[in-house]
N, C-alpha and C positions, 0 to 999 in steps of 0.2 A: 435555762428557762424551764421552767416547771409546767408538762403540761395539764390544761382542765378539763377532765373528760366532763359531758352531761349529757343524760339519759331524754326522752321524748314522752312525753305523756300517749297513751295511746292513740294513733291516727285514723282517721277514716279511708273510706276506700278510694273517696278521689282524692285526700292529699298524699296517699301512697302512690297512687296512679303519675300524678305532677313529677313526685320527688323521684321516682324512676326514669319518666322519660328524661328527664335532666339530668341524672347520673349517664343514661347512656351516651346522653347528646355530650357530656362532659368527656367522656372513655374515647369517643368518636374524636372527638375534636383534637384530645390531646394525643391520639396514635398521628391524626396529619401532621400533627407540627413536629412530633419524634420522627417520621416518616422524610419529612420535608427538611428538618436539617441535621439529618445522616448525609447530605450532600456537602459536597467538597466547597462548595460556594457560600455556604454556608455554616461552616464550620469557624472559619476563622472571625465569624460576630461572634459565638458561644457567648466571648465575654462583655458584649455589646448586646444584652437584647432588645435594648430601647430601638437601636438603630432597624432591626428584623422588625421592633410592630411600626415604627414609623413610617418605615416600607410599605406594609402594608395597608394602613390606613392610608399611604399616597393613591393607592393600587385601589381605592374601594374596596379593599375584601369586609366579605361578610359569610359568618359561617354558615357551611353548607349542611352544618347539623342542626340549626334555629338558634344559636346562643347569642344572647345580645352580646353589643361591644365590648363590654366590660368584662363577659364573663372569658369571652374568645382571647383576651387579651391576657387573661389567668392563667387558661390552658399554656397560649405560649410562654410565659413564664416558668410554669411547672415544666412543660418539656425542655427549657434550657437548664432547669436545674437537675432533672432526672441525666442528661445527658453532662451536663458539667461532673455528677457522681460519678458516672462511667469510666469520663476519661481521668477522673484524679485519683481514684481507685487503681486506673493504669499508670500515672506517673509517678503512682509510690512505688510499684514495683520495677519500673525502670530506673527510676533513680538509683535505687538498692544497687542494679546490675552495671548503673555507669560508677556510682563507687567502687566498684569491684573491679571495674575492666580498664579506665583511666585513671592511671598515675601521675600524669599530667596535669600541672593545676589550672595551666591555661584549657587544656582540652576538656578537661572536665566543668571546667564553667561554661564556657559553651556548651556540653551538652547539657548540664543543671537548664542554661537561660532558653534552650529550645523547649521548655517544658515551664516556662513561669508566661507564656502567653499564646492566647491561641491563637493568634495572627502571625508569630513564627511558623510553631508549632504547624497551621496548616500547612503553609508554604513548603514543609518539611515531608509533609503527607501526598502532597504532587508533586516531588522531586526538583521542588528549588532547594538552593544553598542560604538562607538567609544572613543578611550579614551582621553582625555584631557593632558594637561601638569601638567594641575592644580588640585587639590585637591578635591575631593568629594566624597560624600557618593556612594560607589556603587548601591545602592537599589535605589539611585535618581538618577542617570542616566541610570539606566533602564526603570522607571517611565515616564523618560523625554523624552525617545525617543518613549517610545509606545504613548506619547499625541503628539509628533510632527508628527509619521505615521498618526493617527486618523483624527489630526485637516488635514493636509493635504489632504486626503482623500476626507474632506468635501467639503472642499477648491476650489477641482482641477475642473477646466471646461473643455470645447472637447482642444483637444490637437490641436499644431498650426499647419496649416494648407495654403497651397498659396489660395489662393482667387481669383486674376485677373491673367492672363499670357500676361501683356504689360507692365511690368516694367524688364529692362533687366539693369544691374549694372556692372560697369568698374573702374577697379584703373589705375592710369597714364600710367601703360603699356600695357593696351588693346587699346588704343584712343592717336591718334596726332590730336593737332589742328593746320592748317594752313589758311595763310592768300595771298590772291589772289585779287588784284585790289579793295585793302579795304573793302573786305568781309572774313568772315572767316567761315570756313569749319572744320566740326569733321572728321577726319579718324576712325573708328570703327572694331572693330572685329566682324568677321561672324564668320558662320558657317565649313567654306571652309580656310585650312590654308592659312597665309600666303596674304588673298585675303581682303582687309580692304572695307568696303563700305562709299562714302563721302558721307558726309550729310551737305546740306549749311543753314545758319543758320541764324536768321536774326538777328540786333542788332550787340552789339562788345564790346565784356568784356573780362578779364581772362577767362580764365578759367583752373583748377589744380585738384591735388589731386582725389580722387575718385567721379565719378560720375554715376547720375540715369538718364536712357532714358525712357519716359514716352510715351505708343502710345494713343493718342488721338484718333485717327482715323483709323480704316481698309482699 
């Protein structure tokens, strides 16, 4: 999929003022929920994260940075997916090392299927055995998981982490695009319910589906 960059018509000093505190309240929000599941309890929804916000919504949470619900529910979106990069980035490289090290075709499918889900996969990271459908020596699936905690171990680098706080992200129901005297203008989500800040934009395209606001400038 091809992306659309578009540029902003020049902004004032309070809609610069807005789109910053909501970039940081964005940076803020999505280090808690990278923060929040680097835990062991939460590792093995990675590939559940409906089940992680419905949790939360049971729980009242409300972000402790001001983002409405929709927007807090992005952030954890984005930190499961920044963290699912992490670890699949990790199980290319272990895969590599279990083709290498078992010759075994049953032992190495086990190790392949402790890496095709993270509900194993966790259970493998606090030193259970998880069991398969399939057929194998117990004594090699013990084996298997203590070289997949090891290699892992080795493996792992600083956990992820936000980096800049000016990219702030919106699916089709935080943002209207309208059009005005053959110009077209973003409606956005703030901070403030209910209160959308326009942004006019230059150029004239689609635009759909979820988008990144990217700040250039302070």
């Amino acid at each position: 999929m091809r992306t659309v960059k578009r540029a902003t018509r020049p902004l004032n000093s309070t809609k610069k003022r807005m789109l910053n505190a909501l970039a940081a309240a964005y940076a803020k929000e999505k280090q808690y929920w990278l923060n929040l599941l680097k835990g062991k309890m939460y590792q093995a929804l990675l590939g559940l994260p409906r089940a992680i916000r419905d949790e939360a919504v049971k729980n009242s949470y409300q972000s402790p940075h001001g983002l409405q619900a929709r927007h807090w529910k992005l952030c954890l979106q984005d930190a499961v997916e920044t963290w699912d990069k992490y670890w699949q980035a990790i199980f290319v490289q272990l895969r590599q090392r279990i083709g290498k090290n078992y010759a075994n075709e049953a032992e190495r499918h086990y190790a392949y299927w402790l890496l095709k889900g993270y509900s194993q996969f966790s259970a493998v990271m606090i030193g259970k055995v998880p069991p398969p459908t399939f057929e194998i020596d117990p004594k090699s699936k013990q084996q298997i998981c203590s070289y997949i905690r090891r290699t892992v171990k080795r493996l792992k680098g600083s956990a992820p982490k936000v980096k800049m706080n000016r990219i702030v992200k919106f699916d089709d129901n935080c943002y209207e695009l309208v059009e005005k005297n053959g110009k077209q203008y973003l409606k956005v989500m703030t901070l403030v319910p209910r209160k959308r800040l326009t942004i006019p934009l230059l150029g004239h395209t689609k635009i759909k589906g979820n988008i990144a606001l990217i700040i250039t400038q302070t």
